[in-house]
PDB file of N, H, CA, C and O in Angstrom:
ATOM      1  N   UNK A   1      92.080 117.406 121.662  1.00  0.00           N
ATOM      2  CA  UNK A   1      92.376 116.159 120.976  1.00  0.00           C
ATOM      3  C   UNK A   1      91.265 115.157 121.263  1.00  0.00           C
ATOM      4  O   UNK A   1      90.775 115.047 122.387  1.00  0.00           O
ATOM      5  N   UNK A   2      90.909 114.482 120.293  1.00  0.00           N
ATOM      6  H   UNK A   2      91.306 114.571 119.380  1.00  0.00           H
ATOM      7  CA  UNK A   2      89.872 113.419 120.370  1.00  0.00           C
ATOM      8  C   UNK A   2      89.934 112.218 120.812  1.00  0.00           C
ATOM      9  O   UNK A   2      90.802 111.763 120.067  1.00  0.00           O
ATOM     10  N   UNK A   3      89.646 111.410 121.466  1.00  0.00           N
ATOM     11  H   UNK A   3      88.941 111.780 122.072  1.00  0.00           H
ATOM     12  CA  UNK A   3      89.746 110.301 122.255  1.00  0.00           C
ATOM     13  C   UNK A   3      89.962 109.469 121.258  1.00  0.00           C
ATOM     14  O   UNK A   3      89.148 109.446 120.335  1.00  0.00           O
ATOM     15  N   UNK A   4      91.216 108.534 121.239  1.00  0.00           N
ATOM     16  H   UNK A   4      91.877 108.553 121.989  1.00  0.00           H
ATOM     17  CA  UNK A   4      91.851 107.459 120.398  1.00  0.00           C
ATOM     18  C   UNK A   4      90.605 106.792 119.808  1.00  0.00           C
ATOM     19  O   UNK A   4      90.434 106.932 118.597  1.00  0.00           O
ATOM     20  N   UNK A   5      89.665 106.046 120.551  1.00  0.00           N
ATOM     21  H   UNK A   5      89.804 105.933 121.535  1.00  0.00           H
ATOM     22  CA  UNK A   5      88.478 105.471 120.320  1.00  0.00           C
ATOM     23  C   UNK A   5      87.234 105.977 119.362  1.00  0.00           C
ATOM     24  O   UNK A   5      86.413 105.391 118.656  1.00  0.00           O
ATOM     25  N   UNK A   6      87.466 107.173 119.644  1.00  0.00           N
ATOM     26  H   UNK A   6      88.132 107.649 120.218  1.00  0.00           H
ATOM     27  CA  UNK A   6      86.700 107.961 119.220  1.00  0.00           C
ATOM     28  C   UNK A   6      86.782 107.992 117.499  1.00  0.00           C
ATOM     29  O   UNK A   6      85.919 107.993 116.622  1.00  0.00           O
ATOM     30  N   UNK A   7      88.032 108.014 117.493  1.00  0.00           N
ATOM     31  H   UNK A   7      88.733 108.013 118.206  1.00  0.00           H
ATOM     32  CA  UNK A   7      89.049 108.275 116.119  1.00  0.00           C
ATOM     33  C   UNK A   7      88.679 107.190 115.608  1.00  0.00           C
ATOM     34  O   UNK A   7      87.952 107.381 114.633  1.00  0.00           O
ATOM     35  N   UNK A   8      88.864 106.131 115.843  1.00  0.00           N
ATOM     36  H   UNK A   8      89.455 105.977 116.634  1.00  0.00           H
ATOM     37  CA  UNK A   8      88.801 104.165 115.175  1.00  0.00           C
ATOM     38  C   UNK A   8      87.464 103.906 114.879  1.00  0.00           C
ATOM     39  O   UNK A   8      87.055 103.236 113.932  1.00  0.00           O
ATOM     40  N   UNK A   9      86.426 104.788 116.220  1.00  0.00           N
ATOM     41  H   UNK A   9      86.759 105.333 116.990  1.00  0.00           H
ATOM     42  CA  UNK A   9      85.166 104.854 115.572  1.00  0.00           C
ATOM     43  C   UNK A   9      84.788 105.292 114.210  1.00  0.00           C
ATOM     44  O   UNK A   9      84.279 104.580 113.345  1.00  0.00           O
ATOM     45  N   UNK A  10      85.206 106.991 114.086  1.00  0.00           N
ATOM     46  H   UNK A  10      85.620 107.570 114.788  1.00  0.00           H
ATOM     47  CA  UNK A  10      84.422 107.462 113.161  1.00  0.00           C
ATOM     48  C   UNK A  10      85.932 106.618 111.646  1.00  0.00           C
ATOM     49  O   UNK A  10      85.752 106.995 110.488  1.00  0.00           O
ATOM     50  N   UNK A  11      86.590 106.084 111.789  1.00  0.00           N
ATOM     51  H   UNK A  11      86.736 105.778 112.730  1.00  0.00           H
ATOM     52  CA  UNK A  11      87.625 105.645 110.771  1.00  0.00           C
ATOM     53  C   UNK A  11      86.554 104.405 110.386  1.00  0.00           C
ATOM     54  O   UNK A  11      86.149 104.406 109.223  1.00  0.00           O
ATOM     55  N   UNK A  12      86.122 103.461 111.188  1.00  0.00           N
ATOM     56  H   UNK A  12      86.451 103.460 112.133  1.00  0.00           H
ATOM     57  CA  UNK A  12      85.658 102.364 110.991  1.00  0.00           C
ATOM     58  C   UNK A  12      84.039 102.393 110.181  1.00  0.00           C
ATOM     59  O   UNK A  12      83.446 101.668 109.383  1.00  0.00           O
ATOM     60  N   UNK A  13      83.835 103.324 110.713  1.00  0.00           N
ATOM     61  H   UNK A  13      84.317 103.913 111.362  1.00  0.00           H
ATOM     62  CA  UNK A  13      82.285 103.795 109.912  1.00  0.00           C
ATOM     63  C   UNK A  13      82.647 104.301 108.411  1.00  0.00           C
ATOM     64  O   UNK A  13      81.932 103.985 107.460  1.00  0.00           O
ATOM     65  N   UNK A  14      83.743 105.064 108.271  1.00  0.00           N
ATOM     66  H   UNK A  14      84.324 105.320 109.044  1.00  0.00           H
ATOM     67  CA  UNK A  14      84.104 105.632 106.713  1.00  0.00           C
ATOM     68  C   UNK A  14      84.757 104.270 106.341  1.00  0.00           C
ATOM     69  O   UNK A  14      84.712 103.898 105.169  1.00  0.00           O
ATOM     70  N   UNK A  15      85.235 103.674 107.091  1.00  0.00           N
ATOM     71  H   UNK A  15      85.272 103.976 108.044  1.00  0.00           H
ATOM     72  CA  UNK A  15      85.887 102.425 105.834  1.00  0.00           C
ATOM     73  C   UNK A  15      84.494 101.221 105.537  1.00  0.00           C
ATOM     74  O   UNK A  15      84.420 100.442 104.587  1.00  0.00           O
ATOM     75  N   UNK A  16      83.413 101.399 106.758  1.00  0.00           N
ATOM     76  H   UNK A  16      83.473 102.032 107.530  1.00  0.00           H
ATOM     77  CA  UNK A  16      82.488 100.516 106.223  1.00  0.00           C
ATOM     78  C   UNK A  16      81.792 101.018 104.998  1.00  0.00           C
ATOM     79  O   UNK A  16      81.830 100.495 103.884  1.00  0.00           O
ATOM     80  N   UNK A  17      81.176 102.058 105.336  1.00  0.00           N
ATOM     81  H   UNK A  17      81.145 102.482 106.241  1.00  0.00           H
ATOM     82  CA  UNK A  17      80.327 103.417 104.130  1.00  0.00           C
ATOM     83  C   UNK A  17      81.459 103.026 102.503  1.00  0.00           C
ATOM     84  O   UNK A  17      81.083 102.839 101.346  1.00  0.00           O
ATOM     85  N   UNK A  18      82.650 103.026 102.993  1.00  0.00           N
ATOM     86  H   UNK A  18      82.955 103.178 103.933  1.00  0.00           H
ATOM     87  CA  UNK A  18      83.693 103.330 101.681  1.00  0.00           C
ATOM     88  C   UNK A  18      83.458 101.265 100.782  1.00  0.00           C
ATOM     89  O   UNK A  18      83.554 101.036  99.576  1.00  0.00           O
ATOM     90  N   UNK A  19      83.267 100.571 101.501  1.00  0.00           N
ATOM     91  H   UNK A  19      83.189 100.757 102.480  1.00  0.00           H
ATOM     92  CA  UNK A  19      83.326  99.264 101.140  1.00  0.00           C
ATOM     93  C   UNK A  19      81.773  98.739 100.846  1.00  0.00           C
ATOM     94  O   UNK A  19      81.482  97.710 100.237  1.00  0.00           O
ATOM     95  N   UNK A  20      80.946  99.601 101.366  1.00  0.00           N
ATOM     96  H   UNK A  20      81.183 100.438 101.861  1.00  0.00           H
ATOM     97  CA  UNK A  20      79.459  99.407 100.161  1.00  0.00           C
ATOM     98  C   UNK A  20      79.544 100.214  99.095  1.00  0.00           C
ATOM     99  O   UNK A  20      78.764  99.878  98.204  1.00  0.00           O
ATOM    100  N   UNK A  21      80.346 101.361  98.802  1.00  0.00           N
ATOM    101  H   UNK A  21      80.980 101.633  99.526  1.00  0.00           H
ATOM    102  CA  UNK A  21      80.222 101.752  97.659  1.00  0.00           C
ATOM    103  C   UNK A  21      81.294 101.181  96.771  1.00  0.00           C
ATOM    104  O   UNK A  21      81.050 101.568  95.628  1.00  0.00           O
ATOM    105  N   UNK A  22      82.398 100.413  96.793  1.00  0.00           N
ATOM    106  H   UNK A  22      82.596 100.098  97.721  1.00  0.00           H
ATOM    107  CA  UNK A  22      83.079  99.752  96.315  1.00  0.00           C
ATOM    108  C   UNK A  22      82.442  99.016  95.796  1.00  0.00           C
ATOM    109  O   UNK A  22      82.359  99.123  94.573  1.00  0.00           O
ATOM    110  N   UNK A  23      81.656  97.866  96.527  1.00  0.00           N
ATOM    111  H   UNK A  23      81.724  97.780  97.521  1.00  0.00           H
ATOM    112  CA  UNK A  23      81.169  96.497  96.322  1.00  0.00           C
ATOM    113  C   UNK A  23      79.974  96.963  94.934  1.00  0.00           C
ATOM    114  O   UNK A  23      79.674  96.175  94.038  1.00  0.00           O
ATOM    115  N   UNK A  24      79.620  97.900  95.006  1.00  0.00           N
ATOM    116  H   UNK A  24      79.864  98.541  95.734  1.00  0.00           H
ATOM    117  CA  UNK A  24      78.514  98.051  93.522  1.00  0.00           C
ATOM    118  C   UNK A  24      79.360  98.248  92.935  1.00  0.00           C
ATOM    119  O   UNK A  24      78.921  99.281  92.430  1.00  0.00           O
ATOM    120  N   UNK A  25      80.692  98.099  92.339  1.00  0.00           N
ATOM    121  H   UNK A  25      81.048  97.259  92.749  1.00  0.00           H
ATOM    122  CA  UNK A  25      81.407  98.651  91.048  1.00  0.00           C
ATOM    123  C   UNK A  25      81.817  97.441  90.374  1.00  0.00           C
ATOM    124  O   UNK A  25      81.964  96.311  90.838  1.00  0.00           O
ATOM    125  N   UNK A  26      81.967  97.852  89.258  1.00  0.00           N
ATOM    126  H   UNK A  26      81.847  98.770  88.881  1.00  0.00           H
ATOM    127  CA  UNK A  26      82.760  96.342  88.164  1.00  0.00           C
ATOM    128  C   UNK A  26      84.313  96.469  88.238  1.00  0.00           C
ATOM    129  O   UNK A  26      84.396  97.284  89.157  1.00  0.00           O
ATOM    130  N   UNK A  27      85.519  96.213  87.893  1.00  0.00           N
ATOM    131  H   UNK A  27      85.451  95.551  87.146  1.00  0.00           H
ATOM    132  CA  UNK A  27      86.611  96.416  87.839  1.00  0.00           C
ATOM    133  C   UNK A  27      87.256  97.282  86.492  1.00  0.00           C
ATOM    134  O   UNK A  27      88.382  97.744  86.303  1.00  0.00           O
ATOM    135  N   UNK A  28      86.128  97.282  85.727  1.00  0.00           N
ATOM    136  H   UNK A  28      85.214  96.907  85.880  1.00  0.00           H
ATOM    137  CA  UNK A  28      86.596  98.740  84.264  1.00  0.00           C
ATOM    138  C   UNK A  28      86.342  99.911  85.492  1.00  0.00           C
ATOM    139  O   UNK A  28      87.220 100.721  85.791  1.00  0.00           O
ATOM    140  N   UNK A  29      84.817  99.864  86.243  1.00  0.00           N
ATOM    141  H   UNK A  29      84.104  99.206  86.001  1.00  0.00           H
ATOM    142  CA  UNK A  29      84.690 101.449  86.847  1.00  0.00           C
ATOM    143  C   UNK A  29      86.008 101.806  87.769  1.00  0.00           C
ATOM    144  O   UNK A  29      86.631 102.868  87.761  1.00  0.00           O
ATOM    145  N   UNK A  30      86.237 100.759  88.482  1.00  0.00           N
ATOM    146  H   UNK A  30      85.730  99.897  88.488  1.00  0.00           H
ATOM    147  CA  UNK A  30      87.284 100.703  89.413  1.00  0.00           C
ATOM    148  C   UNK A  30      88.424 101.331  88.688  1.00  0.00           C
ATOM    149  O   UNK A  30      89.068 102.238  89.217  1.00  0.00           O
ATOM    150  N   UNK A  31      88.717 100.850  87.413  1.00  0.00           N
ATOM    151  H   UNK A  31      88.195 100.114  86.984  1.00  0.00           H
ATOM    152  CA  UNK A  31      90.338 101.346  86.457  1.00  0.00           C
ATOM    153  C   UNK A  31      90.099 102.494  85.575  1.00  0.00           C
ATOM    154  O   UNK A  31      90.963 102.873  84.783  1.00  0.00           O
ATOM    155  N   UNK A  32      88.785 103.142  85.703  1.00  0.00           N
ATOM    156  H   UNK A  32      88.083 102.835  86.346  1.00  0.00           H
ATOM    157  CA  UNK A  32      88.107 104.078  84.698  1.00  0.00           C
ATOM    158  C   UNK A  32      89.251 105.295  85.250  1.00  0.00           C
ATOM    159  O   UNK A  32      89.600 105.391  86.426  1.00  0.00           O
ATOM    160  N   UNK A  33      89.755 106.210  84.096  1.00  0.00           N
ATOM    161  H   UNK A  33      89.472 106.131  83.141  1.00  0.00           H
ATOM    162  CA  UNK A  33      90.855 107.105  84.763  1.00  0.00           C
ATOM    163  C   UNK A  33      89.993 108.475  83.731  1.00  0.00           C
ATOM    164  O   UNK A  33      89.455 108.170  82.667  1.00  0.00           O
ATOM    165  N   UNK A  34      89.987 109.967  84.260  1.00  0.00           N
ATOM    166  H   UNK A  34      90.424 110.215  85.124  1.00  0.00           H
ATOM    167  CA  UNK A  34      89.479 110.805  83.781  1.00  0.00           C
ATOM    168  C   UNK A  34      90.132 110.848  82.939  1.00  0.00           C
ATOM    169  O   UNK A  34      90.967 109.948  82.857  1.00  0.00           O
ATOM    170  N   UNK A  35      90.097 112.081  81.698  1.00  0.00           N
ATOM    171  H   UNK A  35      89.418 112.813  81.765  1.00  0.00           H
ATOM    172  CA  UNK A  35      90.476 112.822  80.786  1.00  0.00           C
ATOM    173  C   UNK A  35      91.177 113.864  80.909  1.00  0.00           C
ATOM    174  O   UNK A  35      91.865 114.209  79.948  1.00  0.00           O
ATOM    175  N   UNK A  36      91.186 114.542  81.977  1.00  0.00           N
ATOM    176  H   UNK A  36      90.627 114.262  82.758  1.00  0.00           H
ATOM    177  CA  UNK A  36      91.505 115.665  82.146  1.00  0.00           C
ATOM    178  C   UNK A  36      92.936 115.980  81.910  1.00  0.00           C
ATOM    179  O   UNK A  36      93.319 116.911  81.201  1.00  0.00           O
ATOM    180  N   UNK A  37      93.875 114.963  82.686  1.00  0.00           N
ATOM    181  H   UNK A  37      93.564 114.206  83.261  1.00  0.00           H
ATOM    182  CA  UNK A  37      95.521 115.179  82.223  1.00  0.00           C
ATOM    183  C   UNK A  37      95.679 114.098  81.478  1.00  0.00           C
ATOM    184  O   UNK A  37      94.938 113.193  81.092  1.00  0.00           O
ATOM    185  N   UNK A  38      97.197 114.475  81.310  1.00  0.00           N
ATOM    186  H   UNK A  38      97.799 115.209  81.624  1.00  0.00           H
ATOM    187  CA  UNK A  38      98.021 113.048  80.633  1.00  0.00           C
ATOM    188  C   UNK A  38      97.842 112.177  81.079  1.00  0.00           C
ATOM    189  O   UNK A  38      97.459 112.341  82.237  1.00  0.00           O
ATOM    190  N   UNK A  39      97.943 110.653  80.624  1.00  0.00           N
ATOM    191  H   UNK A  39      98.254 110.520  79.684  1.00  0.00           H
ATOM    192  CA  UNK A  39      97.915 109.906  81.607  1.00  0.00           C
ATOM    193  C   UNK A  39      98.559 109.327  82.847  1.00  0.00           C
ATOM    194  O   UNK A  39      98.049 108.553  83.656  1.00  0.00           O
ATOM    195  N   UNK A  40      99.657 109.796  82.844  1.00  0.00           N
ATOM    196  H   UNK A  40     100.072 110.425  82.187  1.00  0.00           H
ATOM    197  CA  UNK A  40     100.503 109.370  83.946  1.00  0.00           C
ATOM    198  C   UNK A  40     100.184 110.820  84.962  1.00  0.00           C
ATOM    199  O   UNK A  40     101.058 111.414  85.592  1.00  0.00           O
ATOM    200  N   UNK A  41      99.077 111.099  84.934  1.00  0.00           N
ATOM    201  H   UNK A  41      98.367 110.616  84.421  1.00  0.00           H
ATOM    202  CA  UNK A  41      98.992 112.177  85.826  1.00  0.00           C
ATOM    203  C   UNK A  41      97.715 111.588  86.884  1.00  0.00           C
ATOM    204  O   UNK A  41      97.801 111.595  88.112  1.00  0.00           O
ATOM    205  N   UNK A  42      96.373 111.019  85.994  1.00  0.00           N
ATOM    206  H   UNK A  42      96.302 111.014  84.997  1.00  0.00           H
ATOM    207  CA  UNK A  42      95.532 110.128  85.915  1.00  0.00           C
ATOM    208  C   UNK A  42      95.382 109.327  87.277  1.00  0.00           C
ATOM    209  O   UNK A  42      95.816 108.196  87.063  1.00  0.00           O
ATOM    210  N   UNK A  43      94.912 109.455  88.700  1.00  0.00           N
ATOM    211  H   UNK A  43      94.560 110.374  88.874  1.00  0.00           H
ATOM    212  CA  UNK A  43      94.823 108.131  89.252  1.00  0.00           C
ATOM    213  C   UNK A  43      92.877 107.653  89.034  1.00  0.00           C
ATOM    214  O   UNK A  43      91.906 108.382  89.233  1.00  0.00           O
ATOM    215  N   UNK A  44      92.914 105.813  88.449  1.00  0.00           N
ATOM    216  H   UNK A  44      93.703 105.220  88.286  1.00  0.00           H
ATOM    217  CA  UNK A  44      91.933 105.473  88.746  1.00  0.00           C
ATOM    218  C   UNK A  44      90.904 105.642  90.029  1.00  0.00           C
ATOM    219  O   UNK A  44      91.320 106.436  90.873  1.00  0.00           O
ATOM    220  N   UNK A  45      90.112 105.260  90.206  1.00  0.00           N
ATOM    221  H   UNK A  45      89.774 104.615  89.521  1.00  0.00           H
ATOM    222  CA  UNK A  45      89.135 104.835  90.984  1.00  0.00           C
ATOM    223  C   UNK A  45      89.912 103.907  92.214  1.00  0.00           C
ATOM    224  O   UNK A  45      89.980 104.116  93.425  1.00  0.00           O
ATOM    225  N   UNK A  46      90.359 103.005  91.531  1.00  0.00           N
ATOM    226  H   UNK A  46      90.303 102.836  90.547  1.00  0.00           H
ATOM    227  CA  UNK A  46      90.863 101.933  92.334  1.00  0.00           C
ATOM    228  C   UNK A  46      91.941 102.734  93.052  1.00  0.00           C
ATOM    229  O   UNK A  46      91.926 102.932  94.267  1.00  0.00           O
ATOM    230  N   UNK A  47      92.837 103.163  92.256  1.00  0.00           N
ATOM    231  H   UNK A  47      92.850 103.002  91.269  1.00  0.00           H
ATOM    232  CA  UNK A  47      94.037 103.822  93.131  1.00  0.00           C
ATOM    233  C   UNK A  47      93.506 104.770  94.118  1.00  0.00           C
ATOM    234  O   UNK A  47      93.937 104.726  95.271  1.00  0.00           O
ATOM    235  N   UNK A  48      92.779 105.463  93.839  1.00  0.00           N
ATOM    236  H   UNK A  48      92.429 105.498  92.903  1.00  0.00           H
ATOM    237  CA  UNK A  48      92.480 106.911  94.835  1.00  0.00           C
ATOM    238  C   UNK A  48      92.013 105.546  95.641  1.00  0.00           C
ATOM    239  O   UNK A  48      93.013 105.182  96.260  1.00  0.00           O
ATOM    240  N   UNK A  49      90.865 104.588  95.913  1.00  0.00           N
ATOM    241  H   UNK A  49      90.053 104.883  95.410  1.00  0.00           H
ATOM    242  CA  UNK A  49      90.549 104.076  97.220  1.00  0.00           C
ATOM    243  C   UNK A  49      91.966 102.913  97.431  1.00  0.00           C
ATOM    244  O   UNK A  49      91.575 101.995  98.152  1.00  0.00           O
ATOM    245  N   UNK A  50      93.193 102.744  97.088  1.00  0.00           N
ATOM    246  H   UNK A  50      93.511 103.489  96.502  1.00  0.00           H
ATOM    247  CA  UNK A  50      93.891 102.337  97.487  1.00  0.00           C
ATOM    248  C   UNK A  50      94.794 102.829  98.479  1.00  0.00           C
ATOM    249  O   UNK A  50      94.990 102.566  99.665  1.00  0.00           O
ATOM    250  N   UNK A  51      95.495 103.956  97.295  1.00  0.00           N
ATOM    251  H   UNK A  51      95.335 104.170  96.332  1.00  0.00           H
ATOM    252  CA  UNK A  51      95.689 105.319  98.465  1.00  0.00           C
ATOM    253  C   UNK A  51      95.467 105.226 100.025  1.00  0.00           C
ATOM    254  O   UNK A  51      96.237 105.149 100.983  1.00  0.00           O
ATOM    255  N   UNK A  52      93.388 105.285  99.809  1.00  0.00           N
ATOM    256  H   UNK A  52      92.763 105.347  99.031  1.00  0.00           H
ATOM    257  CA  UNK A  52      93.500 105.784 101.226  1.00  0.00           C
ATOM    258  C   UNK A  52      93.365 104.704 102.188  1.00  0.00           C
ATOM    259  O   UNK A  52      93.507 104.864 103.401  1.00  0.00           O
ATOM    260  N   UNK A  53      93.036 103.392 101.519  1.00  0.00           N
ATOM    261  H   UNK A  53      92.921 103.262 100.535  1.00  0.00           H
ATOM    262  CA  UNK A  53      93.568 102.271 102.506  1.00  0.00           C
ATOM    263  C   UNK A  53      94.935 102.162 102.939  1.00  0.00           C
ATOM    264  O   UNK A  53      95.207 101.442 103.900  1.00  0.00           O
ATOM    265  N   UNK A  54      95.780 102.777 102.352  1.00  0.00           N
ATOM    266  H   UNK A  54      95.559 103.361 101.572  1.00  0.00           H
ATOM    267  CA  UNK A  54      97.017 102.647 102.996  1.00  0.00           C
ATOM    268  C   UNK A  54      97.068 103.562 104.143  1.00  0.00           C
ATOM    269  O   UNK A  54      97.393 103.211 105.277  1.00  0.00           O
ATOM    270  N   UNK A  55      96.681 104.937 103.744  1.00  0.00           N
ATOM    271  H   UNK A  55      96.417 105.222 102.823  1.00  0.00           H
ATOM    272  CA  UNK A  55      96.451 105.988 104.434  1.00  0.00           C
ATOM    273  C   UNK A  55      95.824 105.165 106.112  1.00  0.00           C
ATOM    274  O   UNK A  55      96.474 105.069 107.153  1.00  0.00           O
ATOM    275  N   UNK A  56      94.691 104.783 105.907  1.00  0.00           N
ATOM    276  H   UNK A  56      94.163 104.861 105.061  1.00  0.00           H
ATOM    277  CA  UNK A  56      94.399 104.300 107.159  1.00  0.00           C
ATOM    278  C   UNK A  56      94.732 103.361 108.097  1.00  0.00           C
ATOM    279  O   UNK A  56      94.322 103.228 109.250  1.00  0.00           O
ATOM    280  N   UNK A  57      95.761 102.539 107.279  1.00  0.00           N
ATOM    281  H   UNK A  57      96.095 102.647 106.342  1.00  0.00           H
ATOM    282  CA  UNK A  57      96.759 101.623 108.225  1.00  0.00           C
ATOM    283  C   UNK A  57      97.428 102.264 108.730  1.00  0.00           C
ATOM    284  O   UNK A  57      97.553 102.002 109.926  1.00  0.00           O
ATOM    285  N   UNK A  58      98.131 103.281 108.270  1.00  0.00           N
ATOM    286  H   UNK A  58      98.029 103.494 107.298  1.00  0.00           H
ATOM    287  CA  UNK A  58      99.205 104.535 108.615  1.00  0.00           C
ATOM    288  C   UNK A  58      98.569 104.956 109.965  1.00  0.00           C
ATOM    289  O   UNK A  58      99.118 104.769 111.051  1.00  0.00           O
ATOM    290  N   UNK A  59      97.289 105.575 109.785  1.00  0.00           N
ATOM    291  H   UNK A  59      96.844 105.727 108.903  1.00  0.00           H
ATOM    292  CA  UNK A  59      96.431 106.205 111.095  1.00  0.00           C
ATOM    293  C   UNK A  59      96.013 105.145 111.762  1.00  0.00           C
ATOM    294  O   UNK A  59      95.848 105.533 112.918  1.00  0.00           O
ATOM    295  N   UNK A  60      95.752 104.041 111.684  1.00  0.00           N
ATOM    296  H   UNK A  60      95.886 103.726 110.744  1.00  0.00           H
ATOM    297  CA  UNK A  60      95.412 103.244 112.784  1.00  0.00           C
ATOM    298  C   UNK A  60      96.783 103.051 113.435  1.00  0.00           C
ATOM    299  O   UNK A  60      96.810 103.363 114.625  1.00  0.00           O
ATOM    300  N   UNK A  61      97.602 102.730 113.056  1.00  0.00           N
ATOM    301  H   UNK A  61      97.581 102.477 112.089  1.00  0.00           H
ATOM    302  CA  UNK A  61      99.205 102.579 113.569  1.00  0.00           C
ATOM    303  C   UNK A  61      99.251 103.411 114.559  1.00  0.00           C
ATOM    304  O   UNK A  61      99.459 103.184 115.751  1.00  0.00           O
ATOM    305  N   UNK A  62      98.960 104.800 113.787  1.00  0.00           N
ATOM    306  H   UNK A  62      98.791 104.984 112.818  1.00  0.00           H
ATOM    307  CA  UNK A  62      99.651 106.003 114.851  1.00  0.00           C
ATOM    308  C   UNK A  62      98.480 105.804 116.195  1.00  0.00           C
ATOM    309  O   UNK A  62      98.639 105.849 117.415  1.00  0.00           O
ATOM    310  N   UNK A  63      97.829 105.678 115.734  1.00  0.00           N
ATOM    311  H   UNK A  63      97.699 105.641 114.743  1.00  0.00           H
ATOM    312  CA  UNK A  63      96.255 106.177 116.888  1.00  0.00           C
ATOM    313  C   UNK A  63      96.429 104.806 118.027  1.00  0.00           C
ATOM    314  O   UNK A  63      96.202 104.898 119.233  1.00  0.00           O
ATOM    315  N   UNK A  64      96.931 103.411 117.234  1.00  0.00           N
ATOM    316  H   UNK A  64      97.115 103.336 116.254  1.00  0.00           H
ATOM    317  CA  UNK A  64      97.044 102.221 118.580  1.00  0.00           C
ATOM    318  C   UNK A  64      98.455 102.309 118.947  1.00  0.00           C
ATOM    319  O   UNK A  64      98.903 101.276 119.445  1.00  0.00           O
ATOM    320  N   UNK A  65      99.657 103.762 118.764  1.00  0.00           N
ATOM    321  H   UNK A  65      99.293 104.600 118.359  1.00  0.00           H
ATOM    322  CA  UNK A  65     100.732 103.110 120.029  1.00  0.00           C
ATOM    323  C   UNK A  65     100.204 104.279 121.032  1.00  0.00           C
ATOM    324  O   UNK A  65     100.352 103.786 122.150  1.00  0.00           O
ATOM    325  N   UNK A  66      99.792 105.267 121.145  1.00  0.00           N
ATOM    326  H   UNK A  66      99.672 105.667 120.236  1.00  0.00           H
ATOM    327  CA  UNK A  66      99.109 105.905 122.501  1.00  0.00           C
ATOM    328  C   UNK A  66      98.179 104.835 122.856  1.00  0.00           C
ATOM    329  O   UNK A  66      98.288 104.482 124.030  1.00  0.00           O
ATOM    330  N   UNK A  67      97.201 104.157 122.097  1.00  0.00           N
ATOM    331  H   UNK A  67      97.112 104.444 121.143  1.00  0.00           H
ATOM    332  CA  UNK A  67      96.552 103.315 123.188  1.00  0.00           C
ATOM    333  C   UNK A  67      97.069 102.238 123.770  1.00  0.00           C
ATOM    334  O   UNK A  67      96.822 101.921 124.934  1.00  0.00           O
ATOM    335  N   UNK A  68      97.970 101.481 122.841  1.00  0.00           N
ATOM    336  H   UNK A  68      98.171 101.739 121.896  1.00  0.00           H
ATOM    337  CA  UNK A  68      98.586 100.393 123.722  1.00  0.00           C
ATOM    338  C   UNK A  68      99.977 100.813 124.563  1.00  0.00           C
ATOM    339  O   UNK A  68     100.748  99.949 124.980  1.00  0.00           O
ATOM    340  N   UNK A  69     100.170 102.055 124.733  1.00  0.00           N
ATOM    341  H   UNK A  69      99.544 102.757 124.394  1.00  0.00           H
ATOM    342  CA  UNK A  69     101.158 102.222 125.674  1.00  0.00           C
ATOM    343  C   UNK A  69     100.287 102.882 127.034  1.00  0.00           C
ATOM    344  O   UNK A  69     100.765 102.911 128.167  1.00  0.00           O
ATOM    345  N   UNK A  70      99.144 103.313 126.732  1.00  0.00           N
ATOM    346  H   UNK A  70      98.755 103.288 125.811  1.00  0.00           H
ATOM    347  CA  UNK A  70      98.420 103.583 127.904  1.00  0.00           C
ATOM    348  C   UNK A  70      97.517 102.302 128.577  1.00  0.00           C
ATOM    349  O   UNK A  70      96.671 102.425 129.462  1.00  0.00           O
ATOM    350  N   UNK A  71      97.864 101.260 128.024  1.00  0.00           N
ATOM    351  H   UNK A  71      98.551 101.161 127.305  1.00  0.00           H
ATOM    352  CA  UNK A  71      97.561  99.927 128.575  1.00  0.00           C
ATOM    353  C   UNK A  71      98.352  99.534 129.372  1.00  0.00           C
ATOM    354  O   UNK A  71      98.053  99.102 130.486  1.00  0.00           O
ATOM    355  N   UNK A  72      99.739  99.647 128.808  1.00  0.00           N
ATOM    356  H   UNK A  72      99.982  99.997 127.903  1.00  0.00           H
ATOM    357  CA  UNK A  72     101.350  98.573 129.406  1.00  0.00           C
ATOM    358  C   UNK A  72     101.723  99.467 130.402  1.00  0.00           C
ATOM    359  O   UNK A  72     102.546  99.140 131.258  1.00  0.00           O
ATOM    360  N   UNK A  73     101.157 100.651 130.375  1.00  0.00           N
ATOM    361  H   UNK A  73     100.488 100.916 129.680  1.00  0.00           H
ATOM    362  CA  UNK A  73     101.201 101.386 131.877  1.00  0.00           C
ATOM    363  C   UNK A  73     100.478 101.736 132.883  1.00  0.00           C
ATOM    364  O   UNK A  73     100.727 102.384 133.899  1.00  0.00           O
ATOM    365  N   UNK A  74      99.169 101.023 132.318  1.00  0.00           N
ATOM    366  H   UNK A  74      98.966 100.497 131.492  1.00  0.00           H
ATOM    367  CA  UNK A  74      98.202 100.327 133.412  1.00  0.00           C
ATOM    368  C   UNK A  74      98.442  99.486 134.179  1.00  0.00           C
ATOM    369  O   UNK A  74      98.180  99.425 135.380  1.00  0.00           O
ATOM    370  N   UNK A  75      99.226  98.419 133.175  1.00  0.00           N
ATOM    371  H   UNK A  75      99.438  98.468 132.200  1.00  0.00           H
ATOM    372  CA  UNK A  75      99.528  97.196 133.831  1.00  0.00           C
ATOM    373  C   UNK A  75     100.881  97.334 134.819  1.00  0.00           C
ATOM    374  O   UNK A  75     101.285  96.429 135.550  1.00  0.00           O
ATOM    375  N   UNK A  76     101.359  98.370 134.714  1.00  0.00           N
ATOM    376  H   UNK A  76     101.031  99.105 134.121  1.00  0.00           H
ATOM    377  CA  UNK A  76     102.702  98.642 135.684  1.00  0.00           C
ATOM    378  C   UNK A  76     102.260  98.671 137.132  1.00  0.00           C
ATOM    379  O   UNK A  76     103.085  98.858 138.026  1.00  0.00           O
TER     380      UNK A  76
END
């Protein structure tokens, strides 16, 4: 298993990398949805990087209660 820190590191580098390639887009590219299915099958641009911002609150959550419980039992 990888050191909590370790984890927030390489998370924090993909969400920086993920927010310069955001910042070059207009808001059509952002809502641009393929062709391929129907549309309610369809997620934009925007959604897939919404998605995984949620996704990573989820994992930061999980990844800071091992670290902050290995704090409050430092402090014991």
């Amino acid at each position: 298993m990888e050191d909590p820190q370790t984890v927030l590191a390489q998370l924090e580098a993909v969400r920086s990398r993920t927010l310069q390639y955001l910042a070059g887009l207009t808001q059509e590219q952002l809502d641009w949805r393929p062709s391929t299915m129907t549309a309610e099958e369809d997620w934009s641009l925007g959604e897939v990087f919404m998605h995984l911002a949620i996704d990573e609150l989820y994992l930061r959550e999980l990844i800071a209660i091992p670290l902050l419980e290995g704090i409050s039992r430092r402090k014991m």
